[in-house]
C-alpha positions in Angstrom: -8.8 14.2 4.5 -6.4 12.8 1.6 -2.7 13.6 3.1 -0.1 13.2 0.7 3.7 13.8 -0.2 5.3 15.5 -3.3 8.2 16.3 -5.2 11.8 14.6 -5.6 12.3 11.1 -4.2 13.9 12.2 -1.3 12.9 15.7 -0.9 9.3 15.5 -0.7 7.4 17.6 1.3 3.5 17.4 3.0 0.5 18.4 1.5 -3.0 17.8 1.2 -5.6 17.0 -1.6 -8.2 20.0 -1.2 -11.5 19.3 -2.2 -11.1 20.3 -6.3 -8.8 17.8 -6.4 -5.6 20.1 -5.9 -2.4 19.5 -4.3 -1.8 22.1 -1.4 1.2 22.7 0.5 1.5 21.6 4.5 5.0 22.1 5.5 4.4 25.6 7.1 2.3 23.3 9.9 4.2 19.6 9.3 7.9 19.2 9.1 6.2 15.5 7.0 3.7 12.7 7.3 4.9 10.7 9.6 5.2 8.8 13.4 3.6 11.5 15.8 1.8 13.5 12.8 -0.6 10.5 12.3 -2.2 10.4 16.1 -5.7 11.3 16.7 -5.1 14.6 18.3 -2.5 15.7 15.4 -4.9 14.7 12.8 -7.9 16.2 14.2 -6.0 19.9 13.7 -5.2 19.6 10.6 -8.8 18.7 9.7 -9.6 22.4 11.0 -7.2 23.8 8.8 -9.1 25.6 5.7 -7.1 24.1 3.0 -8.1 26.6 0.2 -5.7 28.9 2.0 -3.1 27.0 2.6 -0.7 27.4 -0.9 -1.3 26.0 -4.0 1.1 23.6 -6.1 0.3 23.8 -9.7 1.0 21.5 -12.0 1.5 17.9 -11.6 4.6 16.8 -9.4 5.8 13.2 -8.4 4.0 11.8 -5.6 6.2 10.1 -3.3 4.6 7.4 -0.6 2.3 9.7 1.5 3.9 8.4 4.8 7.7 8.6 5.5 9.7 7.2 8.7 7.7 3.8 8.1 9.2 1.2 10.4 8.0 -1.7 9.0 5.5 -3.2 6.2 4.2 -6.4 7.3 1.7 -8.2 4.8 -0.6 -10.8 4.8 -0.8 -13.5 2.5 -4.0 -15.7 1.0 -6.0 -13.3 2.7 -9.0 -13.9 -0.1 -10.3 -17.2 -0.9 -10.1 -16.3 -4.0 -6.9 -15.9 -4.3 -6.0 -18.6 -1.9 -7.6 -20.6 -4.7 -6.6 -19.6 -7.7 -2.7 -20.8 -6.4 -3.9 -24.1 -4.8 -3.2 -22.9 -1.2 -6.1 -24.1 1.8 -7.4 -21.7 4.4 -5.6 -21.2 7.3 -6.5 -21.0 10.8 -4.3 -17.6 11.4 -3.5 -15.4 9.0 0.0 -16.1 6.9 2.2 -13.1 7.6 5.5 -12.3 5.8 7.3 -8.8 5.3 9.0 -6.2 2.9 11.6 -4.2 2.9 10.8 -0.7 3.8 13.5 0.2 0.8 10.7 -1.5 -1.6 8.3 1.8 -1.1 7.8 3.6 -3.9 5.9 6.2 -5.2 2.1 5.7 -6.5 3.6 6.9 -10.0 7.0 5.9 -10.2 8.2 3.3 -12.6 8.4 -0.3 -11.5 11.9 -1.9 -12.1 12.4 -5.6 -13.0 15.5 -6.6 -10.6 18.4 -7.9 -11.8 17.9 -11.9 -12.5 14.4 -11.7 -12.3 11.6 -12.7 -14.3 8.5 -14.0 -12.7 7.2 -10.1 -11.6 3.5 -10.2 -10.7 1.0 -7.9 -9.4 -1.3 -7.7 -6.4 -3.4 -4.5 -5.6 -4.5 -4.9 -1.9 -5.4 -2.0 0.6 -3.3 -0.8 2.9 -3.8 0.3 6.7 -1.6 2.7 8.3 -1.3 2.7 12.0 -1.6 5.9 13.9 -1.7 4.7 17.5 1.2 2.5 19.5 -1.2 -0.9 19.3 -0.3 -3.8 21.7 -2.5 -6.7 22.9 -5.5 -4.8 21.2 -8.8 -6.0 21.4 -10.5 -6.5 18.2 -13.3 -4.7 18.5 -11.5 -1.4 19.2 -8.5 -2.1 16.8 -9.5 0.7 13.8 -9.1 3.4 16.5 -5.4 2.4 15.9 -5.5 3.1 12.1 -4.6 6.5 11.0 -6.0 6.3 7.4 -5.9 3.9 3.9 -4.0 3.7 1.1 -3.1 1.4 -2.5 -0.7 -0.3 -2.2 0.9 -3.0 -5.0 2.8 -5.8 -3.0 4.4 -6.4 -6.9 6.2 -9.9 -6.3 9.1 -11.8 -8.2 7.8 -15.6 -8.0 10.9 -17.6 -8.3 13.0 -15.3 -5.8 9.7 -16.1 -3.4 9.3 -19.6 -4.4 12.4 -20.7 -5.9 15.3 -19.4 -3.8 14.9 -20.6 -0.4 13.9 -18.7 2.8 11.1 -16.4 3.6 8.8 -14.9 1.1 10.7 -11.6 1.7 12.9 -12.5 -0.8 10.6 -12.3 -3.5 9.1 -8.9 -2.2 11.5 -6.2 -1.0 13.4 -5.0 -4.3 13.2 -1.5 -4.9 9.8 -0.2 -6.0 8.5 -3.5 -5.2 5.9 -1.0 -2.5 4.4 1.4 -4.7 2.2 3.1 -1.8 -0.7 5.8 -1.9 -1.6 8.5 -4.1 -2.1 9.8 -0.9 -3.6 8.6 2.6 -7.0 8.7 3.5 -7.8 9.1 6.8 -10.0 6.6 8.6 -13.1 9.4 9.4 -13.2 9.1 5.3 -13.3 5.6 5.3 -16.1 4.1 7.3 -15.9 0.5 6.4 -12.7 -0.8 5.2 -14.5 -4.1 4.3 -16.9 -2.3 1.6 -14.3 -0.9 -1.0 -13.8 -2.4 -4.5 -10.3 -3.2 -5.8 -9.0 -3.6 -9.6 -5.7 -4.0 -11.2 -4.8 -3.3 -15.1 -2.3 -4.4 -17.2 -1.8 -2.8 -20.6 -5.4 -1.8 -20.3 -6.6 -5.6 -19.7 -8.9 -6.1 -16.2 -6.5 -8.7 -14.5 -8.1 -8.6 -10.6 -11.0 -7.2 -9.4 -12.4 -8.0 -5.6 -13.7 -6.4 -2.8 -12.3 -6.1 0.6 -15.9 -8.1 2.5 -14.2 -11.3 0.5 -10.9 -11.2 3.0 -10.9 -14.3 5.0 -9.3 -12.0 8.1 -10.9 -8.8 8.3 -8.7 -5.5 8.9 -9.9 -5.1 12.7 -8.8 -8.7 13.0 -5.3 -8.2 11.4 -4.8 -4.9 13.3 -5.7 -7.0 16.6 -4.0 -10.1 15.7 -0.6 -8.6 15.3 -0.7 -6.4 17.6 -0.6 -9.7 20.5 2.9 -10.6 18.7 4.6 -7.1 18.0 3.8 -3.6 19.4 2.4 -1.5 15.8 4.2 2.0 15.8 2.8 5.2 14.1 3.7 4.9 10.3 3.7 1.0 10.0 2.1 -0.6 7.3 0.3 -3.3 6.7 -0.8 -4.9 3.4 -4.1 -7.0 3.8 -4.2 -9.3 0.8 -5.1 -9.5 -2.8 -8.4 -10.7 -5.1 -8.1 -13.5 -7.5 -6.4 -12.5 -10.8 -2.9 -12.2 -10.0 -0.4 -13.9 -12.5 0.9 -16.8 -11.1 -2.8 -17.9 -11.0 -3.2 -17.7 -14.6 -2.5 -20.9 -16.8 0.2 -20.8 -17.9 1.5 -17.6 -15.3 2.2 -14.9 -16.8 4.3 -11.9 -15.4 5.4 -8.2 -16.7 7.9 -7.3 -18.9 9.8 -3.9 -19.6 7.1 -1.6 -21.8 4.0 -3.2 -19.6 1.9 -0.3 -17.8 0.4 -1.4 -14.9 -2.8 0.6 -13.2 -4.6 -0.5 -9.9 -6.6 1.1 -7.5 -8.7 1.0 -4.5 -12.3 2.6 -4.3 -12.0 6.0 -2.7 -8.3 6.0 -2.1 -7.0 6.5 -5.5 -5.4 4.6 -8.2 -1.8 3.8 -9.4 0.0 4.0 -12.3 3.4 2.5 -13.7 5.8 1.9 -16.3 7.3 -1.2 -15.9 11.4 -1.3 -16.9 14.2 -3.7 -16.7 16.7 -3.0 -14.2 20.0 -1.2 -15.8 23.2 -1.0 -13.6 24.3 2.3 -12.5 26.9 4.1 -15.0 
């Protein structure tokens, strides 16, 4: 089941994707996607549901972040060797763990914005689990029955605010649309292996990353279980697993988006992103 959210940054309502591909309306049976929505038991039902009867959006409107009431996003850094590589970092014995500001979600579609005083913004497609369960002190070999579903998810960075300015990477990762998350959320039942799914990431039509999720140096069960000994993981939290080789700070010299760049990513069977990228303009 692909669960997702439309309309108006911040009137979207539920849906689901049906299986032609079309966006149907959920509201009449969820007030959103979110917290108690994304348990087992609440999922299950809505599986029964025959979407082909539930209503029909037509056309094409803005997709927001296909869970809302997120409490945190917590992500994990140099999670591929490749990437751990590429910026001259070693292995680690635990996994690096930083976080964004939940006011950095975006939409799948929306534009990306260049903040104010910025201009070292780079790219990292990584997939993205979403918790359905309360997880504490799991074990790891039954931490995915504590995922509700997958998403994309573009942990887009500003380098010097991350490596420049002092502090935590957190910095360099929570301005506005810095968390452009879904199309939409695929359940786990959809997603039998999260460490089998390819993941790309275009810039003005040039291939810049392309990995697959086997290559992380901390699988997803790991990072579910890991975390979950150091912070109790509520329904709607995020996490961000990591990104392939090919980001542009790895490059030589770097090299980082500018207003007029599209950027396009994705993640094999859960969709694929796409953004303007534009400078940030004070309000009027």
């Amino acid at each position: 089941m692909k669960l997702l959210r439309f309309g108006p940054k911040g009137e979207e309502k539920p849906g689901l994707l049906d299986k032609e591909g079309h966006i149907r309306d959920l509201s009449e049976h969820v007030a959103d996607i979110r917290n108690e929505v994304l348990s087992p038991e609440r999922l299950s039902h809505l599986e029964t549901l025959d979407a082909m009867k539930l209503p029909l959006i037509e056309g094409t409107p803005r997709l927001g972040p296909p869970v809302s009431g997120v409490g945190k996003v917590l992500a994990i850094g140099l999670n591929y060797q490749s990437h751990a590589e590429e910026t001259g970092s070693k292995t680690r014995s635990d996994p690096m763990l930083f976080s964004k500001a939940i006011t950095s979600l975006s939409g799948p579609n929306d534009s990306i914005i260049i903040p104010k005083g910025a201009s070292k913004v780079d790219w990292e497609v990584e997939l993205a689990v979403v918790i359905g369960s309360v997880a504490q002190y799991v074990e790891e070999h039954r931490a995915l029955e504590f995922i509700a579903g997958y998403a994309v998810i573009n942990d887009v960075s500003e380098r010097g605010f991350q490596r420049e300015r002092g502090g935590q990477f957190i910095k360099g990762k929570s301005a506005d649309t810095f968390g452009p998350l879904g199309p939409w959320l695929v359940t786990s039942n959809e997603v039998p292996d999260p460490q089998d799914l390819s993941l790309w990431c275009d810039l003005n039509g040039q291939r810049r990353q392309t990995g697959r999720t086997r290559d992380m140096i901390f699988s997803v069960a790991f990072l579910v279980s890991h975390l979950s000994q150091f912070m109790t993981l509520m329904p709607g939290d995020i996490i961000a697993t990591g990104t392939p080789a090919g980001v542009g700070l790895g490059c030589n010299p770097p090299e980082y988006m500018n207003a007029g760049d599209v950027l396009e990513c994705g993640v094999e069977g859960l969709g694929q992103q796409r953004h303007d990228i534009h400078a940030y303009t004070p309000p009027s």
